[in-house]
BAMAR-988146 format. One record per residue (C-alpha): residue in three letters; x, y, z. Coordinates in steps of 0.2 Angstrom, whole numbers, padded with zeros to 4 digits, always signed. Layout:
BEGIN
AlaXYZ/...
//
This chain:
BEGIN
Unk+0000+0000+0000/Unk+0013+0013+0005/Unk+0020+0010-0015/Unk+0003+0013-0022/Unk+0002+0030-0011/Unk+0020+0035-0018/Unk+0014+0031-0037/Unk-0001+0041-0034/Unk+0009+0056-0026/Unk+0019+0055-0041/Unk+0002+0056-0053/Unk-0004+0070-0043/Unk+0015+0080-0044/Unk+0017+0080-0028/Unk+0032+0071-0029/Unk+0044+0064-0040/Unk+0052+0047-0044/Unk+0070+0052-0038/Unk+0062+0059-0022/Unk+0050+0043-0021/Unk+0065+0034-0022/Unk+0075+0043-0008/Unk+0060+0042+0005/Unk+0059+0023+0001/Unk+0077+0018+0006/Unk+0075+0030+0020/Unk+0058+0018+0023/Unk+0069+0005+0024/Unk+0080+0007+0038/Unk+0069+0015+0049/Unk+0051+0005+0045/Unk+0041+0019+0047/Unk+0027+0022+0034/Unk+0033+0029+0017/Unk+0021+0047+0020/Unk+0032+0050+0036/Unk+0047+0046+0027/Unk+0043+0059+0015/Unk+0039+0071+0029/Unk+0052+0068+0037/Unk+0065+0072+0023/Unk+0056+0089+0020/Unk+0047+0083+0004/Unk+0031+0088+0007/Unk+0021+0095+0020/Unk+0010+0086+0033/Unk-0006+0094+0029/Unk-0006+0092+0012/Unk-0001+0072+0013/Unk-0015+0070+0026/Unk-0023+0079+0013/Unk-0020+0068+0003/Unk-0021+0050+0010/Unk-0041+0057+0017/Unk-0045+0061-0003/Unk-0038+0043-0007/Unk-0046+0033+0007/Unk-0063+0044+0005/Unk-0062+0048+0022/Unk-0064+0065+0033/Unk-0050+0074+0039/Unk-0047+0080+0058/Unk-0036+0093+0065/Unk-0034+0086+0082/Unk-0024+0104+0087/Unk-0041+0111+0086/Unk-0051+0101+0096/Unk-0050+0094+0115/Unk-0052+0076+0115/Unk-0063+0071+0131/Unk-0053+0059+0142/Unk-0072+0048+0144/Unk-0067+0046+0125/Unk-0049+0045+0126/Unk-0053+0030+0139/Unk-0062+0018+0128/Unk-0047+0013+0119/Unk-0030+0009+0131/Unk-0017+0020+0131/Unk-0006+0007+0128/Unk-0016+0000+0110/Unk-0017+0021+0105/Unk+0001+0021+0108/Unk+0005+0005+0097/Unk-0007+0009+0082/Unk-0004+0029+0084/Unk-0023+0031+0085/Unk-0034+0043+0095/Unk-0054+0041+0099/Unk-0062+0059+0100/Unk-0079+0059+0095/Unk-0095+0047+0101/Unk-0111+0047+0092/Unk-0124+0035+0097/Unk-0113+0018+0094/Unk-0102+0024+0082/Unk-0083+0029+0088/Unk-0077+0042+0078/Unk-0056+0039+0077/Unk-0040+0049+0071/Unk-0026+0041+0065/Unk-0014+0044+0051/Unk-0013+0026+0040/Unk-0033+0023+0038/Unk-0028+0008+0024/Unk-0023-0002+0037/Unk-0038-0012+0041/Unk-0032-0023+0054/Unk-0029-0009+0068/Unk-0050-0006+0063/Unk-0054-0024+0066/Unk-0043-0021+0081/Unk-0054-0007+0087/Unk-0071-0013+0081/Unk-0068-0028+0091/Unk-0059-0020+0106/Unk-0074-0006+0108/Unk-0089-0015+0103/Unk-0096-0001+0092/Unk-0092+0005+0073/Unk-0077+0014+0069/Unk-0078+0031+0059/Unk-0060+0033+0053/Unk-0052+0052+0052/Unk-0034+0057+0044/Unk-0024+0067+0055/Unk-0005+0073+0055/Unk+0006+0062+0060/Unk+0015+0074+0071/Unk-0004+0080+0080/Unk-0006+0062+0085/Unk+0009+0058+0092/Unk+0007+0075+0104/Unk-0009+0071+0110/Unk-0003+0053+0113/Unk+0012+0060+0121/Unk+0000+0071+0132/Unk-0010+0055+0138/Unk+0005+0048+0144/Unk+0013+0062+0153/Unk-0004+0062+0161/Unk-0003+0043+0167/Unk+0007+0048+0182/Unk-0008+0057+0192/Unk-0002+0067+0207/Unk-0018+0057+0217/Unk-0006+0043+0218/Unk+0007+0054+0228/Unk-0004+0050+0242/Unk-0004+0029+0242/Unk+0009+0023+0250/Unk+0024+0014+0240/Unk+0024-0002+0253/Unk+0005-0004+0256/Unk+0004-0005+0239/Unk+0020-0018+0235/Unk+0011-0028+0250/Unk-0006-0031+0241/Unk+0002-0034+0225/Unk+0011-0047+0235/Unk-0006-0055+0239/Unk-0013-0055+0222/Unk+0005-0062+0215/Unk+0009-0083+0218/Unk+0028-0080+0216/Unk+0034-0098+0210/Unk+0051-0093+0204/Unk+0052-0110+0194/Unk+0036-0107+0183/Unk+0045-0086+0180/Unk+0044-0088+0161/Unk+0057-0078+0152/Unk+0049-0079+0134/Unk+0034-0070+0134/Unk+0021-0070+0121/Unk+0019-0051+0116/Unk+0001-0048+0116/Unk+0001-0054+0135/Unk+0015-0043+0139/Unk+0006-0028+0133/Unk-0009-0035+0143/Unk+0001-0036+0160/Unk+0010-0019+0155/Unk-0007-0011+0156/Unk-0015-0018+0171/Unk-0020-0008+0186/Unk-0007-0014+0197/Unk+0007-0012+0185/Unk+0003+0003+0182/Unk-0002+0010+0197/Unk+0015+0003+0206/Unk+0028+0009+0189/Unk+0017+0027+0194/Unk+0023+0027+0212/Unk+0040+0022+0209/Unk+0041+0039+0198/Unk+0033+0050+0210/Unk+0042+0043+0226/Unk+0059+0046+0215/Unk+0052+0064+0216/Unk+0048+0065+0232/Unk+0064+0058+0239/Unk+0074+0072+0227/Unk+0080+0056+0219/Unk+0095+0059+0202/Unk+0092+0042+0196/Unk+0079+0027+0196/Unk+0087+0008+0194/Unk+0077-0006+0190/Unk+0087-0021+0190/Unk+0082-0037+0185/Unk+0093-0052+0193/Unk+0090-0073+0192/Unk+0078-0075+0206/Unk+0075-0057+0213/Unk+0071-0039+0205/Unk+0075-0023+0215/Unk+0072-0004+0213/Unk+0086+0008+0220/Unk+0085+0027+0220/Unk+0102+0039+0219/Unk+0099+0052+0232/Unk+0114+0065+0233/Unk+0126+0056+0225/Unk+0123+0038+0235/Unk+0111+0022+0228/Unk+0100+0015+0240/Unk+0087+0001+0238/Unk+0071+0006+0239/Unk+0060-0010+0235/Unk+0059-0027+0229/Unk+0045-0030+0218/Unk+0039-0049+0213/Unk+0051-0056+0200/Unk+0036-0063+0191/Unk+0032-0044+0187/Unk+0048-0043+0179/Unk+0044-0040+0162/Unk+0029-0031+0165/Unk+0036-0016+0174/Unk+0050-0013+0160/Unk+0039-0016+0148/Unk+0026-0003+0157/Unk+0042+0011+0158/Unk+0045+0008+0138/Unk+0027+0010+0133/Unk+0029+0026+0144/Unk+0044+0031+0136/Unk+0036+0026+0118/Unk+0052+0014+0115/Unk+0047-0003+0106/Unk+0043-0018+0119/Unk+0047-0030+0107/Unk+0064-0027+0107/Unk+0073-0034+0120/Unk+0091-0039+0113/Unk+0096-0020+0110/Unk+0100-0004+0121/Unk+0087+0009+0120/Unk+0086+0025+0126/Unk+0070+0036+0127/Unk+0060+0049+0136/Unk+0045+0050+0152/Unk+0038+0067+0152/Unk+0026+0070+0165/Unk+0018+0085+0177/Unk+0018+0082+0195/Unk+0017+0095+0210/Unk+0012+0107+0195/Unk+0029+0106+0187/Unk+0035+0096+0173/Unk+0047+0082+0175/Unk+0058+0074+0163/Unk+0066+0057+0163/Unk+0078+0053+0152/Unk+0076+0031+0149/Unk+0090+0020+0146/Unk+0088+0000+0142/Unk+0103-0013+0145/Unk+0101-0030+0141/Unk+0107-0040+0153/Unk+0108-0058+0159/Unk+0092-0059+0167/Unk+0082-0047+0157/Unk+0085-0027+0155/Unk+0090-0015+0168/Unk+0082+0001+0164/Unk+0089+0016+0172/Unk+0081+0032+0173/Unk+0088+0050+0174/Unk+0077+0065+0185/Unk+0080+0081+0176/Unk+0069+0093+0188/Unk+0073+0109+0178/Unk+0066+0119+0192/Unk+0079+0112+0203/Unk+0094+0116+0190/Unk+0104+0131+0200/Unk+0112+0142+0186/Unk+0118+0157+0199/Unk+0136+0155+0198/Unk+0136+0162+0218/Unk+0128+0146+0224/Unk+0136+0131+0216/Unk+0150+0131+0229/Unk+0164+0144+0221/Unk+0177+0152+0234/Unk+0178+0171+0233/Unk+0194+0171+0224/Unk+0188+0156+0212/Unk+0171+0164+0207/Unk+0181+0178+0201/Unk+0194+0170+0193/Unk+0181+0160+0183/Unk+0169+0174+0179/Unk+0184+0184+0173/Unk+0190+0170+0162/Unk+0173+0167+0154/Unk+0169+0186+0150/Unk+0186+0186+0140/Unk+0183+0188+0120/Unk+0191+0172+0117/Unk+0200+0158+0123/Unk+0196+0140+0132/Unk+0188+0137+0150/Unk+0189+0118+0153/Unk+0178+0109+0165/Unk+0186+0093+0172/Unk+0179+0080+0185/Unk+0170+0060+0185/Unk+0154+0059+0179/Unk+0142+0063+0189/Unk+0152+0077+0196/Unk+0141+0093+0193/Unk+0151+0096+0176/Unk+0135+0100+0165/Unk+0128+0112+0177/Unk+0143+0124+0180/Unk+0143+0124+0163/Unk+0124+0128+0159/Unk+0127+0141+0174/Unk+0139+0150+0164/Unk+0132+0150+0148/Unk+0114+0158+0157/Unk+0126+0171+0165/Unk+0134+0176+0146/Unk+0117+0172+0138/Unk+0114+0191+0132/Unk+0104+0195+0114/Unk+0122+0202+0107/Unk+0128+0185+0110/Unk+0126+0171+0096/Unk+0129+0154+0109/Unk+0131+0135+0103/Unk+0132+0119+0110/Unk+0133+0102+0106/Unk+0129+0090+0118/Unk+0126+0072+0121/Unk+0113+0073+0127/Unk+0104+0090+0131/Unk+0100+0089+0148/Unk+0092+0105+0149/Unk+0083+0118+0136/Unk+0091+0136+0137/Unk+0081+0150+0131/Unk+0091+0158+0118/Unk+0104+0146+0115/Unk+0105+0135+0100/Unk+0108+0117+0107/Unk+0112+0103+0095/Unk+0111+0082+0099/Unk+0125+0070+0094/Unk+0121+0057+0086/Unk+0136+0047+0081/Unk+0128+0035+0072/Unk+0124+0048+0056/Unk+0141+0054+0057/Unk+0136+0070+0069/Unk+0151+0070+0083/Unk+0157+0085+0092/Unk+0172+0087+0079/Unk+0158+0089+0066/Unk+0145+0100+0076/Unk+0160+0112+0081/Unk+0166+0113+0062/Unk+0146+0116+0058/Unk+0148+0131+0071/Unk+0161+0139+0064/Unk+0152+0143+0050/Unk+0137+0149+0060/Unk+0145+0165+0067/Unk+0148+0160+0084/Unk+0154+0172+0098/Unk+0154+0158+0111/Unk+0153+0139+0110/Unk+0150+0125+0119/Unk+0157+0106+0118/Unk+0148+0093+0127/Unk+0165+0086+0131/Unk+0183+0084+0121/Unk+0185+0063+0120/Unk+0199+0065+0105/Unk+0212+0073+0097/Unk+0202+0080+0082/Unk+0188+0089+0092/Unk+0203+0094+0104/Unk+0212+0101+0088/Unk+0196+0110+0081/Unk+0192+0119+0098/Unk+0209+0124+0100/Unk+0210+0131+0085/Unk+0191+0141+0088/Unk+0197+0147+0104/Unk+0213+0155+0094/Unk+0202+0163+0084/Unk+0192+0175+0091/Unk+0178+0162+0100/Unk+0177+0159+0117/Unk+0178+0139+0121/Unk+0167+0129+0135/Unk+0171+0109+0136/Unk+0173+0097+0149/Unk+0185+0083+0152/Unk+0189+0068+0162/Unk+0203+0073+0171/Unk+0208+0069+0191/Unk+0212+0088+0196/Unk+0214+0104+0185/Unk+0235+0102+0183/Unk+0233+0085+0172/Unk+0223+0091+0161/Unk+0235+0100+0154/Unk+0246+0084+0150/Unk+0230+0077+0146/Unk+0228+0088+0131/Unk+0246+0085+0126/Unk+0244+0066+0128/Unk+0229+0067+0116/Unk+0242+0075+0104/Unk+0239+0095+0104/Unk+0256+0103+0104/Unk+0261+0114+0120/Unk+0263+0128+0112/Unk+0244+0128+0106/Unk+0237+0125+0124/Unk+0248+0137+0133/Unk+0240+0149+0121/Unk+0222+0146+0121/Unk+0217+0138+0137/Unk+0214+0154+0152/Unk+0207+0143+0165/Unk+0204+0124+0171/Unk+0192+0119+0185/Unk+0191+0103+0195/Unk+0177+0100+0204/Unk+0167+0087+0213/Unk+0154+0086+0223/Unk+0153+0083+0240/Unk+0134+0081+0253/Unk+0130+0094+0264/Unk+0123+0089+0283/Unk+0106+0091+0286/Unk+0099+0106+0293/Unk+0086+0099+0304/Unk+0096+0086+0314/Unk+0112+0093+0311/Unk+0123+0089+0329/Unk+0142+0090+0335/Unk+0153+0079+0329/Unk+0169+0075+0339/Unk+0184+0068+0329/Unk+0200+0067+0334/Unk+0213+0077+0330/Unk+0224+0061+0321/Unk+0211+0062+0310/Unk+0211+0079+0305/Unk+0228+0081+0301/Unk+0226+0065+0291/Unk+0215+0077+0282/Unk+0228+0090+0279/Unk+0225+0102+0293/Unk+0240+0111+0301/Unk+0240+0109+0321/Unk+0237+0129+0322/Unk+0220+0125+0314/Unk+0212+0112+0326/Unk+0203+0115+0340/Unk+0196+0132+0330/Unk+0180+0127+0322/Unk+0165+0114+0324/Unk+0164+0097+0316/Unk+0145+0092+0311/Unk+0137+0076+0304/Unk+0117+0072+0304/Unk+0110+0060+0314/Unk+0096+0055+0301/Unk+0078+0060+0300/Unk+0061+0061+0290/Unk+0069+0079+0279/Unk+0084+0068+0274/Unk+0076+0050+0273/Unk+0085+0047+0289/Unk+0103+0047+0279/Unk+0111+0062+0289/Unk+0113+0071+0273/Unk+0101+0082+0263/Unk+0110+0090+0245/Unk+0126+0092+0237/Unk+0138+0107+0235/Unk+0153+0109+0224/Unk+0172+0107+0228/Unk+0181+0117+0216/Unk+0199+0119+0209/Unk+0202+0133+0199/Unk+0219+0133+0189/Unk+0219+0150+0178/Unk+0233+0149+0166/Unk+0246+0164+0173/Unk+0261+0168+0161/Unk+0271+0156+0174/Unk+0259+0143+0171/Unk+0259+0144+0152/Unk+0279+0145+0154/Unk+0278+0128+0161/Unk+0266+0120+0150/Unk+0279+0125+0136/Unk+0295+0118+0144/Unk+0284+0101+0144/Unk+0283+0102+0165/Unk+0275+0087+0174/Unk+0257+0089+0183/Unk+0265+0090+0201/Unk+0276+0102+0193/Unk+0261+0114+0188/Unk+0252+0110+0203/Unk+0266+0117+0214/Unk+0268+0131+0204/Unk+0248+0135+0204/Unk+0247+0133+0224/Unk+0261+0146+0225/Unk+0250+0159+0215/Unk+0235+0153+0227/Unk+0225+0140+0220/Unk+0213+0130+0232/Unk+0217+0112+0229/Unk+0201+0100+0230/Unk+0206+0095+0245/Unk+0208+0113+0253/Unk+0192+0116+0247/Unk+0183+0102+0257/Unk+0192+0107+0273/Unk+0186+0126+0268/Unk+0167+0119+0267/Unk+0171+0107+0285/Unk+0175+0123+0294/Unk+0158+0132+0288/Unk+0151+0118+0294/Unk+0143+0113+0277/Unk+0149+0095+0274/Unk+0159+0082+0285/Unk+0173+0074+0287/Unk+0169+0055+0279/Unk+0163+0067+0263/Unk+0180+0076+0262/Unk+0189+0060+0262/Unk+0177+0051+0251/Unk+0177+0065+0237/Unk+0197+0073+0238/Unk+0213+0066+0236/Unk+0225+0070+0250/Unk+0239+0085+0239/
//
C-alpha cells in the first residue's frame, strides 16, 4: 500500500520518482510508513499528505490541534493500543466511535478497534506529528499526582497477595500480546506510577530497575549515593520494564538491543523529565532512569560552591573575548551544570551561543543546542566545524574525547571564539598533560586555554538534625590540617531524620579547583613540565586544591569529614 500511495503522489506532482525513491530507502532502515518518510525528509508538508491520504481513502479529515479530546473518550481505547497503532478516539455518536489516525488503509488496527470497543469505527486522517502530541500528552498524564498519596509499601504488599511467586514457573519468553496486557493492568501501572513519584519526592537523580535470576530490585540515587528502595515480585519482571518503555514510547518487542527514550510528566504542577536508558542483561533489562527537575537546576554562579577568589577568577576567564575554559571531574560530578550556569550568565541578545551536547539535559532559552548522534556521522568534531560557519561568539562542547575535536576547539578558541568543554581529568594540573597526551602541541594550549576547574561534589549535613561531631585530632591532620588550625571550628554530621530519609545528609555542593593559566603557568606547559610540577607552581600563586576546598566547606560547617575523604585526594 505505502507503493501505491508513492505512485499516486507522483500522478498528482506532488512528488517525483528520484524523491519517491530517496523516502523509500529512508523507509527501509527506519520501517516507518513511506508518507512519514517523505515528511520527514522535507518533501512535502504534513497537511497536504494528510490531505492527501483522506482524498484517497474517501475519508474526513481531523485537525486534532483544534479540538480537545474528552478523556471519557480517550478511555475507551487503552493508552497502551493508541500508543502502538498511533490512533486517537475523539468523538461518540450514538454507537459509532469516531477515530484519528494517520494510515486509515490499514484495516487490521480497525478490526482491532471494532472488536476491542464493541461499536463502529468512523475513521479520520490526522498529521502524524498531532497524534503523536496528544498521545504523548495522555502519557505524561498517566502519572496522576492522586497517587502521591498511596503509600509505595501498602501498595507492593497487596500486589504481593494477588501475585503466587513460584520462581520455577517465572517464564522468560513472553508472548507479546500478554505482555502488553500485564503492562497495562492496574497494578502495573499503578506501582511503575509510584515508583516515579516517590523518586520525586525523595529528590532522587536516578531510578534503577534491575532485573537479577531469582529477585528484582528498585534503587534510587539520592545525593550522590544508591539506595534500595524496594523489591518487587520477580514474576512482574517483564511487565514493569515493559510498562516504563510504553511510557517512554520505546518498542517492547525489542529486548536484545539498548534503547534510550524519554518520560515526560507533570507532577506537583511542574514538569518532570526522565531521560530512559535500556541494558540487556543476563536476566532481562535494567532500565535506568535519569530525574532532570529543571526547576531544581541552579544556574547562579554564587551558589554552586565557588570560593571568593575562584568565582572571580572563573567569571573573569569566561567574559574574556576568546580563549578555552575547561571543566574537568568524573561523571556525575556537577560538570553539565557549571557549565549551563555559565552559559545563562553570558546568555545576552548580542551573543550568538552553541552547543553540542550528548545529550541535552536541559533547554536554554536563547541558546542554540544541538544532539549528537554518532551514528549519522554528527560528533562533536563535526558539530563544532558546523559552528564555525554559523558566526559563533561563544561555543560549547559537550565534552573533548579525541584529538580531532581537541584540535578543532583549540584552534576556535585562537580565533576569536570563546571555548566551554569538559574533560575527564583527576584535578585541573593533568589536564594540561591530558591535552598534550591526546596529541595538541604545548605551544597551542599554553596559548588558548585561560582557565581549568576541577570540581566534585561533596553532601552537605542536614539542617534539621544537624549535631556535634567529635573527631579526633589524628584524623584531622590525616586530612591535611596544620595543628594551628584544630581546635578552631566545629565538626558536624546528621544524625538522620524524615527531611533527609534518615541518611544524615540532605543536597550536594561543589568542591572546586580553579587553575587559571598565569604567564608562569603557560611557561611551564611550554618547557613540557610534569602535573606536580604545575600544581606546585599553581598553589604558590593561590589555588585551592580540592582537597583545601573540602576542609574550607568542613569549617563552615557545610559538609563532614567522611565526605571530604570520600570525594578529595590528599595534595
Amino acid at each position: 500500500m505505502a507503493k501505491k500511495i508513492g505512485e499516486l503522489l507522483i500522478q498528482e506532482g506532488l512528488v517525483n520518482a528520484e524523491q519517491l525513491n530517496r523516502a523509500l530507502d529512508e523507509q527501509r532502515h527506519s520501517g516507518e510508513r513511506i508518507g512519514a518518510a517523505l515528511v520527514k525528509q522535507g518533501i512535502i508538508d504534513e497537511n497536504t499528505l494528510s490531505e492527501f491520504i483522506a482524498r484517497q481513502y474517501n475519508c474526513p479529515q481531523v485537525s486534532l490541534s483544534r479540538i480537545s479530546v474528552e478523556k471519557a473518550i480517550a478511555g475507551l481505547i487503552p493508552l497502551d493500543i493508541m500508543h502502538k497503532y498511533q490512533t486517537v478516539p475523539f468523538g461518540l455518536m450514538g454507537n459509532t466511535l469516531h477515530v484519528a489516525m494517520a494510515d486509515p488503509g490499514n484495516l487490521f488496527i480497525i478490526d482491532d478497534l471494532r472488536f476491542l470497543t464493541r461499536k463502529n469505527i468512523q475513521i479520520h486522517v490526522a498529521a502524524d506529528s498531532t497524534l503523536k502530541l496528544v498521545i504523548g500528552n495522555f502519557l505524561a498524564e498517566q502519572t496522576p499526582e492522586d497517587d502521591d498519596n498511596d503509600s509505595l509499601d501498602d501498595l507492593l504488599g497487596a500486589i504481593k497477595d494477588e501475585v503466587e511467586v513460584d520462581l520455577s514457573q517465572v517464564a522468560e519468553e513472553v508472548d507479546l500480546s500478554r505482555l502488553e496486557d500485564a503492562a497495562g493492568q492496574a497494578p502495573v501501572v499503578k506501582l511503575v506510577n509510584l515508583i516515579l513519584m516517590d523518586a520525586i519526592r525523595k529528590h532522587a537523580s536516578d531510578i534503577h530497575v534491575e532485573p537479577y535470576e531469582r529477585l528484582m530490585r528498585i534503587r534510587f540515587r539520592i545525593d550522590g549515593v544508591l539506595y534500595e528502595v524496594m523489591r518487587p515480585p520477580i514474576q512482574l519482571k517483564n511487565a514493569i520494564i515493559s510498562r516504563l518503555k510504553i511510557l517512554s514510547r520505546l518498542d517492547i518487542a525489542e529486548r536484545r538491543l539498548p534503547q534510550d527514550g524519554r518520560i515526560k510528566l507533570k507532577a506537583k504542577g511542574k514538569e518532570m523529565d526522565f531521560r530512559v536508558s535500556i541494558l540487556p542483561t543476563l536476566f532481562g533489562e535494567k532500565v535506568v532512569l535519569r530525574l532532570l527537575d529543571k526547576s531544581n537546576l541552579q544556574l547562579d554562579m554564587t551558589k554552586l560552591g565557588f570560593e571568593e577568589l575562584q568565582y572571580k577568577n572563573f567569571r573573569d576567564a569566561i567574559y574574556l573575548p576568546y580563549g578555552m575554559v575547561l571543566v574537568t571531574g568524573p561523571t556525575g560530578s556537577g560538570k553539565t551544570t557549571t557549565l549551563y550556569s555559565a552559559l545563562s550568565d553570558l546568555n545576552r541578545v548580542g551573543q550568538n551561543i552553541s552547543t553540542a551536547e550528548d545529550p541535552i539535559e536541559f533547554n536554554l532559552v536563547g541558546i542554540n543546542q544541538v544532539q549528537m548522534h554518532e551514528s549519522i556521522g554528527l560528533t562533536f568534531a563535526a558539530a563544532l566545524r558546523a559552528f564555525l560557519r554559523q558566526d559563533p561568539d561563544i561555543l560549547m562542547v559537550g565534552e573533548i574525547r579525541d584529538f580531532e575535536t581537541a584540535e578543532i576547539a583549540v584552534k576556535a578558541a585562537l580565533t576569536g571564539h570563546m571555548v566551554l568543554s569538559t574533560l575527564h581529568t583527576n584535578d585541573a594540573p593533568s589536564t594540561i598533560n591530558r591535552l598534550l597526551n591526546m596529541g595538541v602541541e604545548a605551544f597551542l594550549v599554553a596559548s588558548a586555554v585561560n582557565l581549568v576547574v576541577a570540581q566534585r561534589l561533596v553532601r552537605k549535613v542536614c539542617s534539621v538534625c544537624k549535631t556535634v561531631e567529635e573527631v579526633t585530632a589524628e584524623t584531622l591532620l590525616d586530612l591535611g590540617l596544620t595543628d594551628e588550625e584544630l581546635g578552631t571550628f566545629t565538626c558536624y554530621h546528621g544524625t538522620g531524620c524524615s527531611a533527609c530519609n534518615d541518611t544524615g545528609y540532605r543536597g550536594r555542593i561543589a568542591l572546586y579547583e580553579v587553575m587559571p593559566l598565569y604567564d608562569q603557568i603557560r611557561e611551564l606547559v611550554l618547557m613540557g613540565a610534569s602535573a606536580a610540577e604545575i600544581k606546585k607552581e599553581s598553589i604558590r600563586l593561590g589555588m585551592t586544591t580540592l582537597r583545601q576546598a573540602g576542609i574550607n566547606k568542613l569549617k563552615d560547617g557545610v559538609t563532614t569529614v567522611e565526605e571530604v575523604i570520600r570525594s578529595s585526594a590528599k595534595d
